[in-house]
C-alpha positions in Angstrom: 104.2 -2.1 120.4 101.6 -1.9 122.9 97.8 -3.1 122.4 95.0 -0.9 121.9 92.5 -1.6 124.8 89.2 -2.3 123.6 87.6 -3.2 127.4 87.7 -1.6 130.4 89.5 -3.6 133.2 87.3 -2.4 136.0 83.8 -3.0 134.3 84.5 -5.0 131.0 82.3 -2.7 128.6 83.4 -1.6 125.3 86.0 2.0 125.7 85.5 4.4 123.6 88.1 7.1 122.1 87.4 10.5 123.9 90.6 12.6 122.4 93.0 12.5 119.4 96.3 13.7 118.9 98.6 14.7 115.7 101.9 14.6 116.5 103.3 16.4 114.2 101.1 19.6 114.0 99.7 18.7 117.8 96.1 19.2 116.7 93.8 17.7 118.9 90.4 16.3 118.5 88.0 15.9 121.3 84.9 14.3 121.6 83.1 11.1 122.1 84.2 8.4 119.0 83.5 4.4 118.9 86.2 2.2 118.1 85.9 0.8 114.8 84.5 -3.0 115.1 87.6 -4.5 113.6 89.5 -3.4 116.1 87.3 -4.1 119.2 88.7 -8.2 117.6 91.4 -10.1 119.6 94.4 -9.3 117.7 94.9 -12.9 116.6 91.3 -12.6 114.7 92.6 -9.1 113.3 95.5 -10.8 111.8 93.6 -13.4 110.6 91.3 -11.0 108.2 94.4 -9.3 107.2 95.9 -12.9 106.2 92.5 -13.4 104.6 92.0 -10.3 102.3 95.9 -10.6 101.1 94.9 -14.2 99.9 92.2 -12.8 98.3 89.6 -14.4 100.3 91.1 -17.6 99.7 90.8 -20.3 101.9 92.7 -22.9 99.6 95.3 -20.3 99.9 94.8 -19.3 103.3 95.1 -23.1 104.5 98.7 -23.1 102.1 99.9 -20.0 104.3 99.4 -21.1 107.6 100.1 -24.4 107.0 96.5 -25.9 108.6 93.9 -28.1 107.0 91.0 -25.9 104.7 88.3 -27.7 107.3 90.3 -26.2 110.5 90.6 -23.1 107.9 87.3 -22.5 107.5 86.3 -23.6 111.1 88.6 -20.6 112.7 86.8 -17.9 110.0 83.6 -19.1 110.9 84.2 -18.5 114.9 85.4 -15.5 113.7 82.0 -14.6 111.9 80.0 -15.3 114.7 82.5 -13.1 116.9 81.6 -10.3 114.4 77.9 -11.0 114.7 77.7 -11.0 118.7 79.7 -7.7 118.5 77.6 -6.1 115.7 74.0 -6.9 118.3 75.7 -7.0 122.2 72.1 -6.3 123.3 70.7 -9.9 121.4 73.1 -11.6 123.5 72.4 -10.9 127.0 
């Protein structure tokens, strides 16, 4: 299954969705919509969170699952975080 592009390869800025389709009715929506800021994430910190809620916010668990230390747990959720917090203010970080 292909990747949703979050970046543009010419410029690097954020995309944006400009039209969507149902397939089975073939509706069509147009206009100017963000992409949620979950999925602007590397897919390998997406499927982290997903890991993380279905351990129930675990990290004991979490460390169990993917078969890592809770230190090296807890180091990859905080990079995470701060992935989340440079995303949520792109303008502090310039």
């Amino acid at each position: 299954m292909k990747v949703l592009p979050t970046t543009c390869p010419a410029c690097k800025k954020l995309l944006n969705v400009k039209r969507l389709v149902c397939e089975d009715c073939e509706t069509e929506i147009e206009g100017l919509f963000n992409l949620p800021q979950f999925v602007r994430l590397p897919v390998e910190d997406q499927e982290f969170i997903l890991q993380f809620i279905k351990a129930s916010g675990s990290l004991k668990k979490m460390a169990q699952l993917l078969h890592l230390s809770y230190p090296t747990v807890r180091n990859r959720l905080d990079e995470i975080i701060e992935r989340v917090k440079l995303a949520e203010n792109p303008e502090e970080n310039k």
